[in-house]
Wavefront OBJ file of the C-alpha trace (Angstrom):
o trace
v 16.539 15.524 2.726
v 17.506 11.991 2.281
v 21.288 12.609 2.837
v 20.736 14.725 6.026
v 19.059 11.563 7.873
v 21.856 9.048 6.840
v 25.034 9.080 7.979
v 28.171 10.429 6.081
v 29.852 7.141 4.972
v 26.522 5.116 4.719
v 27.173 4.456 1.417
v 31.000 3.509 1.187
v 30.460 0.354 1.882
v 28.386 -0.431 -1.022
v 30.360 1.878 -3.588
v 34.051 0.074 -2.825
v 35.426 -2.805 -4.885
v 34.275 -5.261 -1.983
v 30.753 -3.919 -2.743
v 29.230 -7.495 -3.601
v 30.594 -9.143 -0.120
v 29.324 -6.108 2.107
v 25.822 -5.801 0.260
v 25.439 -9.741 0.616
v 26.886 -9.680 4.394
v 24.645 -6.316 5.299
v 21.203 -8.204 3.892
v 22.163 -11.637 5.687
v 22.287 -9.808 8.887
v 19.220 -7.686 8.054
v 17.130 -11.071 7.817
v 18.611 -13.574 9.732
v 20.307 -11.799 12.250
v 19.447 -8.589 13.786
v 15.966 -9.051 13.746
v 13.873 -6.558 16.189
v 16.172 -6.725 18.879
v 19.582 -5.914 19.544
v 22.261 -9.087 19.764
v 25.310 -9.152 21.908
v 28.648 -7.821 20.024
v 30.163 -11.502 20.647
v 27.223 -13.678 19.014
v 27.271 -10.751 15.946
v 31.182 -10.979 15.604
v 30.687 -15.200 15.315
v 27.777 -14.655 12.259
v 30.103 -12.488 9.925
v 32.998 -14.583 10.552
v 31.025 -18.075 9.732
v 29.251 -15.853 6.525
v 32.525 -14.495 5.778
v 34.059 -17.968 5.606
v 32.500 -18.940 2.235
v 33.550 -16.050 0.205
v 36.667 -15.693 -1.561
v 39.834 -13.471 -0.458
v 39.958 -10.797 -2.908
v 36.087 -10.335 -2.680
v 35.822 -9.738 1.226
v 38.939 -7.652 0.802
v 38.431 -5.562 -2.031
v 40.986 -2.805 -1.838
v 41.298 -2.761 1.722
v 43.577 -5.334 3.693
v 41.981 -7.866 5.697
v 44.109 -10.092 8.424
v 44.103 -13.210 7.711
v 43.326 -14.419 11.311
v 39.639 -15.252 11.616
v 39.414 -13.224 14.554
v 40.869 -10.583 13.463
v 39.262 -10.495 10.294
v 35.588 -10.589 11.492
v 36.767 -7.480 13.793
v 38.313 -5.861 10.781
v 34.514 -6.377 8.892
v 32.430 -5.291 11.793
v 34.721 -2.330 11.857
v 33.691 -1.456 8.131
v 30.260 -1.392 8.788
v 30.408 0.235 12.354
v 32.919 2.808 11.293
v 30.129 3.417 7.911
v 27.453 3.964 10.408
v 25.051 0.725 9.548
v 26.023 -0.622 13.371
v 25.246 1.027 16.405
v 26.540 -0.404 19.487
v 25.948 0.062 23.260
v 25.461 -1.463 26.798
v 23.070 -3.459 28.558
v 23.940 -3.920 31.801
v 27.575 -3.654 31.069
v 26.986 -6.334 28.198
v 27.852 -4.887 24.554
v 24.781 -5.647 22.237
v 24.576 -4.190 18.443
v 22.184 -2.655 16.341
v 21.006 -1.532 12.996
v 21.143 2.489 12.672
v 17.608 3.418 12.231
v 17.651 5.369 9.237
v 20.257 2.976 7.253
v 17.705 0.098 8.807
v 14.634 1.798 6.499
v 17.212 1.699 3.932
v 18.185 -1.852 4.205
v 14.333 -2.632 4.061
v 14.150 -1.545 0.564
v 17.482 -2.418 -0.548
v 16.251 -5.804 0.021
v 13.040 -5.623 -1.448
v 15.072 -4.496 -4.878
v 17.251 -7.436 -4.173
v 13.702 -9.808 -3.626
v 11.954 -8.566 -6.921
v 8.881 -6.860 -7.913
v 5.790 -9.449 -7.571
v 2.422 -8.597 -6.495
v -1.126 -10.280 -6.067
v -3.036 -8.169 -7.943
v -6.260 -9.692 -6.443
v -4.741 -8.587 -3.024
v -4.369 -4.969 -3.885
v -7.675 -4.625 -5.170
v -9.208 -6.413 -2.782
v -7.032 -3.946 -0.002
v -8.868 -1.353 -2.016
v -12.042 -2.440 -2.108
v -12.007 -3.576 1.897
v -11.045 0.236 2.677
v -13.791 1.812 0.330
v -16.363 -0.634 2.215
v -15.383 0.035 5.797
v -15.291 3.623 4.897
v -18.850 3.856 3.339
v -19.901 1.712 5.922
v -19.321 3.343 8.840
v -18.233 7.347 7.119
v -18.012 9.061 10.849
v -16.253 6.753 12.636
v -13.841 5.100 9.661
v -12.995 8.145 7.282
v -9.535 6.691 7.730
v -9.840 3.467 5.707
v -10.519 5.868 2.735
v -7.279 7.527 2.974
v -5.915 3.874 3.153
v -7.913 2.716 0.146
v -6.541 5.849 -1.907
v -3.450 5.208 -0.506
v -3.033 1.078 -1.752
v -4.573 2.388 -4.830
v -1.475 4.731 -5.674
v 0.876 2.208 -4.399
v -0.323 -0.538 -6.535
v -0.781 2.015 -10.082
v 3.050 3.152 -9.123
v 3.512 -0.800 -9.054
v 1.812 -1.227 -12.348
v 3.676 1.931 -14.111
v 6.977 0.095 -13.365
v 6.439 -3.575 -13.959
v 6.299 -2.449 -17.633
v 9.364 -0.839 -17.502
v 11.346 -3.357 -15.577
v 9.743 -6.059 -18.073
v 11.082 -4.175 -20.826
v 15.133 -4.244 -19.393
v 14.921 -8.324 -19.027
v 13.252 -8.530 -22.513
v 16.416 -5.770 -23.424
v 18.720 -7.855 -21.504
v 17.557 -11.356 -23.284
v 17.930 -9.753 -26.681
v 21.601 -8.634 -26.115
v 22.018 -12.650 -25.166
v 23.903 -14.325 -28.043
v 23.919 -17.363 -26.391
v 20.378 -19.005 -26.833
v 20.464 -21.229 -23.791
v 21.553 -18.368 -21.651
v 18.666 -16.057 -22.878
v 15.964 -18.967 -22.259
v 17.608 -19.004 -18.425
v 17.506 -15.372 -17.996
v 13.645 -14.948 -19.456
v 12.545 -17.549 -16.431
v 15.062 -16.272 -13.935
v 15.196 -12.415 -14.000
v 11.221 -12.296 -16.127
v 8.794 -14.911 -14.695
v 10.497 -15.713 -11.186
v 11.333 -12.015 -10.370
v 9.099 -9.034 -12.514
v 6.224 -11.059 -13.394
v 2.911 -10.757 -11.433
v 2.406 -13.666 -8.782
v -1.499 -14.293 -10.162
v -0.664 -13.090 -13.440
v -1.681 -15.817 -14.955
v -5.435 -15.811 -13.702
v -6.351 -12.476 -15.577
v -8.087 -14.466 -18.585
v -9.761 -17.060 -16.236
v -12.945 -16.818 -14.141
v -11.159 -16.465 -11.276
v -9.594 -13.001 -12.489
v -9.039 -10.628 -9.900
v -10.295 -7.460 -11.737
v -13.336 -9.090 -10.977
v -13.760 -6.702 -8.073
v -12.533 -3.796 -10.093
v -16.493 -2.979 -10.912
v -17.010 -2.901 -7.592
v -14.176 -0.832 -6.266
v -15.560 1.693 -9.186
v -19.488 1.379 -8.258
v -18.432 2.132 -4.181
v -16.185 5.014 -5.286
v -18.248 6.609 -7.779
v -21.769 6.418 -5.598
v -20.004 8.289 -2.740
v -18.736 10.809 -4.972
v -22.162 11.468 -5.978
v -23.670 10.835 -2.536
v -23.537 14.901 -0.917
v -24.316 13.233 2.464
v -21.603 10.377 2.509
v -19.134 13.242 1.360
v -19.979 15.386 4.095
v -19.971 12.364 6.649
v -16.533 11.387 6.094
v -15.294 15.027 6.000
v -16.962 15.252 9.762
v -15.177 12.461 10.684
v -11.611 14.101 9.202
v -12.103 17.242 11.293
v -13.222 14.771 14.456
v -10.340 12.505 13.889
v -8.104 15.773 13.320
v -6.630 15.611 9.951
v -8.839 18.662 8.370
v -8.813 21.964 9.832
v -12.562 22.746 8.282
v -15.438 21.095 6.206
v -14.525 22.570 3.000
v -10.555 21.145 3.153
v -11.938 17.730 4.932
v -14.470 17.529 1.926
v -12.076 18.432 -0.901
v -9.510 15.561 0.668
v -12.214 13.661 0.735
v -13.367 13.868 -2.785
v -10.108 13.267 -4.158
v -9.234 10.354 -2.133
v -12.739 9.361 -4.110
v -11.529 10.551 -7.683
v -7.921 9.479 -7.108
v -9.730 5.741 -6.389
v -11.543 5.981 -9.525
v -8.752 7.318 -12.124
v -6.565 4.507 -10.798
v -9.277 1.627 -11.812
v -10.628 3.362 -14.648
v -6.779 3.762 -16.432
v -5.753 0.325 -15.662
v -6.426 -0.720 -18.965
v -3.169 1.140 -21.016
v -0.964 -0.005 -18.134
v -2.017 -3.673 -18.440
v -1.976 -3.301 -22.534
v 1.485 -2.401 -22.033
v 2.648 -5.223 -19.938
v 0.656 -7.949 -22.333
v 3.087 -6.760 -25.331
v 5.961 -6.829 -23.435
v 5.027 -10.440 -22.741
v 3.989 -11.662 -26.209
v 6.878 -9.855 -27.706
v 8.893 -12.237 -25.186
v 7.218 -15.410 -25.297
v 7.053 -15.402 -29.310
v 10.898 -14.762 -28.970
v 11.637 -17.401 -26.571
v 9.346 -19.368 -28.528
v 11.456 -19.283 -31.764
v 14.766 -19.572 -29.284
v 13.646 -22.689 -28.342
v 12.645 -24.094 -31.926
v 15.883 -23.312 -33.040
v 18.113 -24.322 -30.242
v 19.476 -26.666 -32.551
v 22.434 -25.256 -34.904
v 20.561 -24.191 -38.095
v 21.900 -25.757 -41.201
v 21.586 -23.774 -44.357
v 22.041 -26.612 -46.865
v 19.098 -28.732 -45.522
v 16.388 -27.408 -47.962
v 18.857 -27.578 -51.029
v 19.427 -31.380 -49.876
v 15.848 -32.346 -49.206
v 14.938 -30.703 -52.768
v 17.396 -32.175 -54.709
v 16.485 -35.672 -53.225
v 13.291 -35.694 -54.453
v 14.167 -34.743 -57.667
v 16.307 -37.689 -57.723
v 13.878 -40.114 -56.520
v 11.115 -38.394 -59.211
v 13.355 -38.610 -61.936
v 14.280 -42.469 -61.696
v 12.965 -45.072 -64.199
v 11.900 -47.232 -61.242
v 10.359 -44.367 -59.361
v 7.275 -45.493 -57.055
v 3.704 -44.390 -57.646
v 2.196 -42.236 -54.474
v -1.441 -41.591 -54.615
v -2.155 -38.282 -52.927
v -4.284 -39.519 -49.732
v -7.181 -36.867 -50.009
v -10.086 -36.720 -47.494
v -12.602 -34.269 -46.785
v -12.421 -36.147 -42.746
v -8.681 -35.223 -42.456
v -7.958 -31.993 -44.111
v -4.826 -30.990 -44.800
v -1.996 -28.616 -42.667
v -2.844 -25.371 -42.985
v -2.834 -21.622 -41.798
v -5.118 -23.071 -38.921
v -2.123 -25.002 -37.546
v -0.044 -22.373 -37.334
v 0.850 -20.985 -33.988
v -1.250 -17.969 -33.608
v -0.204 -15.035 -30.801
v -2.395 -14.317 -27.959
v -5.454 -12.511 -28.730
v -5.978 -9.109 -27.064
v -8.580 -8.678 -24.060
v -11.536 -7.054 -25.500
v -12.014 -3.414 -24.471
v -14.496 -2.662 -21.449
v -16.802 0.025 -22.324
v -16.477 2.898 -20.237
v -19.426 5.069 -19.013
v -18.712 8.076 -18.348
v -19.691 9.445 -15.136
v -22.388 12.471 -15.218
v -21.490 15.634 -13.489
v -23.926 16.281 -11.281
v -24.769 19.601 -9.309
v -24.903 19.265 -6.128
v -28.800 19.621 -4.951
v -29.626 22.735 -2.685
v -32.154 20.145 -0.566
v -29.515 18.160 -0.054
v -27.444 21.086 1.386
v -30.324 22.112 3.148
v -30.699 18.871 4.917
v -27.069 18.655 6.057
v -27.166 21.998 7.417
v -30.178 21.921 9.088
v -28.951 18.191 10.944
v -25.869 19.773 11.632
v -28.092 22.656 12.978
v -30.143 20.216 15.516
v -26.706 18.385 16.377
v -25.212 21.658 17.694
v -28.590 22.671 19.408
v -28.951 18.971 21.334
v -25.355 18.815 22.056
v -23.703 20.245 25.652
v -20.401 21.833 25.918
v -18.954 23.363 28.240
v -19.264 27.054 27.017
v -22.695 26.609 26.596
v -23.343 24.982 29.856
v -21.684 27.674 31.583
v -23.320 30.838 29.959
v -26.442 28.987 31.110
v -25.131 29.011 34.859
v -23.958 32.538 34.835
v -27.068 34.377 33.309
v -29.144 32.496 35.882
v -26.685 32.916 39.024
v -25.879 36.515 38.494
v -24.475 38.145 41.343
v -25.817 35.361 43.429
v -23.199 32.374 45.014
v -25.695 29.534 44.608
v -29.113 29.143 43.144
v -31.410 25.658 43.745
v -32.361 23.824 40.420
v -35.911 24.603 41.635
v -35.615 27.787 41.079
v -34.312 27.786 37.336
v -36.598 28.451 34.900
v -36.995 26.556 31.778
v -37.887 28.590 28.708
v -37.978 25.671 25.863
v -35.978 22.877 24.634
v -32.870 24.317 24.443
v -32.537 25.460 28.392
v -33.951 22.140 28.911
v -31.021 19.976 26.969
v -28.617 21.934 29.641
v -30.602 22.186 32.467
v -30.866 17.997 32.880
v -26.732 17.676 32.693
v -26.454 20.435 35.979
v -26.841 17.607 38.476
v -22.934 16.229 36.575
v -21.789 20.006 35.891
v -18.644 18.975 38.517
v -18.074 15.981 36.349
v -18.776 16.482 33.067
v -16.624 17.196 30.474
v -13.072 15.484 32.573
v -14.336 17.866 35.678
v -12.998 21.086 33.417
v -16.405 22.855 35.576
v -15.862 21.380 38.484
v -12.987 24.006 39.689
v -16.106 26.872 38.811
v -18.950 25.117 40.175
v -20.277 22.762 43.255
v -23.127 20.782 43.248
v -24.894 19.230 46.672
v -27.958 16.888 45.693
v -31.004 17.693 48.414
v -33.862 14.971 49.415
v -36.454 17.316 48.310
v -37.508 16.918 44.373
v -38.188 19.377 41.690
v -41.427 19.123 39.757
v -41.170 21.731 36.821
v -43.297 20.776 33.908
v -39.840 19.324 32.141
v -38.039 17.210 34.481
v -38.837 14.932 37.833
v -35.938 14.573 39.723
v -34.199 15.245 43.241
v -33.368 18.936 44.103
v -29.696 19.914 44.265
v -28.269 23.335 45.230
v -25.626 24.540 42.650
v -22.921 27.064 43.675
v -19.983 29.076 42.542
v -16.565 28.141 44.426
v -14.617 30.449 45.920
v -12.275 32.645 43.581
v -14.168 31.309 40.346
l 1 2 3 4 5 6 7 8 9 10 11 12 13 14 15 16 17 18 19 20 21 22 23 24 25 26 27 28 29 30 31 32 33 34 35 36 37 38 39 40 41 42 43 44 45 46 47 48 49 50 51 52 53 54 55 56 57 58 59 60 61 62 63 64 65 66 67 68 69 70 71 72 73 74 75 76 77 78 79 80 81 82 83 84 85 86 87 88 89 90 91 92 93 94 95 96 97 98 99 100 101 102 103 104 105 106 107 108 109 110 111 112 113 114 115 116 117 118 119 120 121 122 123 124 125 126 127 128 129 130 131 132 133 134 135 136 137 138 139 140 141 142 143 144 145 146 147 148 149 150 151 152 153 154 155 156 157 158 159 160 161 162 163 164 165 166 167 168 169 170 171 172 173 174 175 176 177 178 179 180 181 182 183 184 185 186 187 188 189 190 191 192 193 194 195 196 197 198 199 200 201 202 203 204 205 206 207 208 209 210 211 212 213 214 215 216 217 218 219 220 221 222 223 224 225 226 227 228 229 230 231 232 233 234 235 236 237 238 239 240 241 242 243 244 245 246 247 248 249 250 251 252 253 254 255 256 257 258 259 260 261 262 263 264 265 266 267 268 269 270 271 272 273 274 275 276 277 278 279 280 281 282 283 284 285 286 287 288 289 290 291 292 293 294 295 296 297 298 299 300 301 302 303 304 305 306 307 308 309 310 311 312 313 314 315 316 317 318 319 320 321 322 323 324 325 326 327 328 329 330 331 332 333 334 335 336 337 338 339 340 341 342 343 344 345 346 347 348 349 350 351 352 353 354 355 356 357 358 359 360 361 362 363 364 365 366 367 368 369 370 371 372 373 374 375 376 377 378 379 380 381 382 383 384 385 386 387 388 389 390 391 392 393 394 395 396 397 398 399 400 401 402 403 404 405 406 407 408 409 410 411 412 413 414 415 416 417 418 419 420 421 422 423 424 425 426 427 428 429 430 431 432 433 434 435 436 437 438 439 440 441 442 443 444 445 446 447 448 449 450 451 452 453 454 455 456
């Protein structure tokens, strides 16, 4: 649990009336400060007494005393955060140095990525995506592990996507609460475009929009799906890399890395409808904010109108001729500010569920079949040695008999039987290479004598 790896007062700090000093002075030192390695006590006491030195009394004190001597009072602060448990301090050769707590360190990290704001490329995450699927598919035995990584981006950047909405949605809340017009027009580019808006948000209706890889992050997940053999390459490469205990678990984490991938791309388009009405409904407000800055005044029509009655109604009233012109029309509906037309709707095709294909099953077993056959291990190699030495202590390879191709795959590795496999035979068996050579129909090579150690 999350409380059982921090310590008890962690939190204090950030929960007491002084809770706007410590946050700032516990963020300052996080970035600027105690970087990846420790500092000495003496160069960490000097930073919060120069950061200290620009805030105000009552907000570095809060509730809690704080001497007014400078060096006294920087003690007094590293004391609140050591005594909290966000320092750690210890010796290096007899000199004091200080350090972040680990835990309340991982902490810090995302306390300041709250404080930072929520942008994202979202060309970057789907081309992380896409870079994963492709080195995965490329290379399925020896790179399962960028898929994982591709599903995993993928779910990172749809949790991303679920919450930009809803953070959107407190600014725009925020902005209407704002009486003050000005105020609201600062707070929808501060807190909305600076902070919760996406970095290339802005290049989704050009050419350059980065969905433009989405159809390919869809066409590589949904041909391996399909693909029996790629599945069943990656899973081999889970069980060989360790993270599956059989093929059927390595295949079914496999698949839905695949169809986690896909329902992530293929449901992007509620998620983004959502944020696009969030930001019309905000720009058309801070649109009409910013038209009527200006203090409205309600007798303005009623003036205007009754002018121009006035001027109508006088004897010496000029003539206007209405200046018609089929080259010029007149305003109209079609100068009128219109709101942002909605992306058209990709058509979706759904993907056919297939069965998988008994050849294809076939085929897999019978390659995995020949690899088990061609492949030497060290059972295998030494059932071989013990039905031909017997009761016997050592046997020359001329004298082995080959009876087809799968003696023969174990019989041409006996020559490196005391070095094969990190030596885990050579404690059994001894091998002495001979000057004679063997001549057996199979192989052409130099004799050697193989032998059983003692107490094997």
């Amino acid at each position: 649990m999350l409380f059982a790896q921090l310590p008890d007062d962690l939190f204090r700090p950030l929960a007491s009336p002084s809770r706007a000093f410590n946050a700032a002075l516990l963020l300052h030192l996080h970035r600027r400060v105690l970087g990846a390695e420790p500092v000495r006590k003496a160069e960490l006491l000097a930073e919060i007494g120069d950061f200290a030195s620009g805030w105000s009394e009552p907000e570095v004190a809060g509730d809690e005393p704080v001497p007014p001597d400078p060096a006294e009072r920087r003690a007094a602060l590293y004391r609140r955060l050591a005594e909290s448990g966000w320092l750690i301090e210890r010796r290096e050769r007899y000199v004091p140095v200080v350090e972040f707590d680990p835990e309340a360190r991982l902490l810090l990290e995302e306390l300041s990525r709250l404080e930072r704001g929520e942008t994202r490329s979202y060309g970057g995450a789907v081309l992380e995506v896409l870079g994963g699927l492709e080195s995965a598919l490329g290379d399925p035995g020896n790179r399962s592990e960028a898929l994982t990584n591709a599903a995993r981006a993928a779910s990172a950047f749809l949790a991303h996507v679920r919450g930009l909405a809803a953070g959107m949605r407190k600014v725009e809340e925020r902005i209407l609460r704002e009486p003050d017009r000005a105020k609201s027009v600062r707070l929808f580019f501060e807190d909305f475009v600076e902070r919760h808006l996406i970095s290339d948000y802005r290049t989704l209706h050009t050419r350059f929009n980065p969905f433009r890889f989405r159809a390919s992050v869809i066409r590589e997940a949904s041909g391996a799906l399909r693909d029996a053999l790629t599945v069943r390459a990656l899973a081999e490469g889970l069980i060989r890399e360790g993270r599956a205990a059989d093929l059927d678990a390595a295949e079914r984490a496999v698949r839905g890395d695949l169809a986690g991938i896909l329902s992530v791309f293929e449901g992007l388009d509620g998620h983004l409808d959502a944020v696009d009405a969030v930001v019309a409904r905000l720009e058309r407000r801070i649109g009409a904010a910013v038209l009527f800055m200006d203090a409205p005044d309600p007798g303005a029509v009623e003036r205007v109108a009754a002018l121009l009655r006035a001027v109508g109604a006088a004897e010496d009233a000029p003539l206007v001729a209405a200046a018609l012109t089929v080259l010029r029309p007149p305003l109209g509906e079609a100068h009128l500010q219109t709101p942002r037309a909605r992306r058209a709707e990709i058509p979706i095709d759904p993907l056919p569920d297939l069965e998988p294909d008994p050849a294809i099953d076939r085929f897999a077993e019978a390659k995995a079949a020949f690899r088990r056959r061609t492949t030497v291990t060290p059972e295998t190699m030494a059932a071989f040695v013990e039905a031909r030495l017997g009761r016997r202590g050592a046997l020359r390879g001329s004298g082995i008999a080959i009876d087809g191709v799968d003696d023969f795959v174990v019989f041409q590795r006996l020559r490196e039987i005391d070095l094969l496999f990190e030596g885990r035979l050579g404690a059994r068996y001894g091998v002495t290479h001979l000057t004679d050579r063997l001549a057996n129909g199979w192989l052409d090579c130099p004799d050697f004598l193989l032998e059983r150690r003692a107490g094997a």
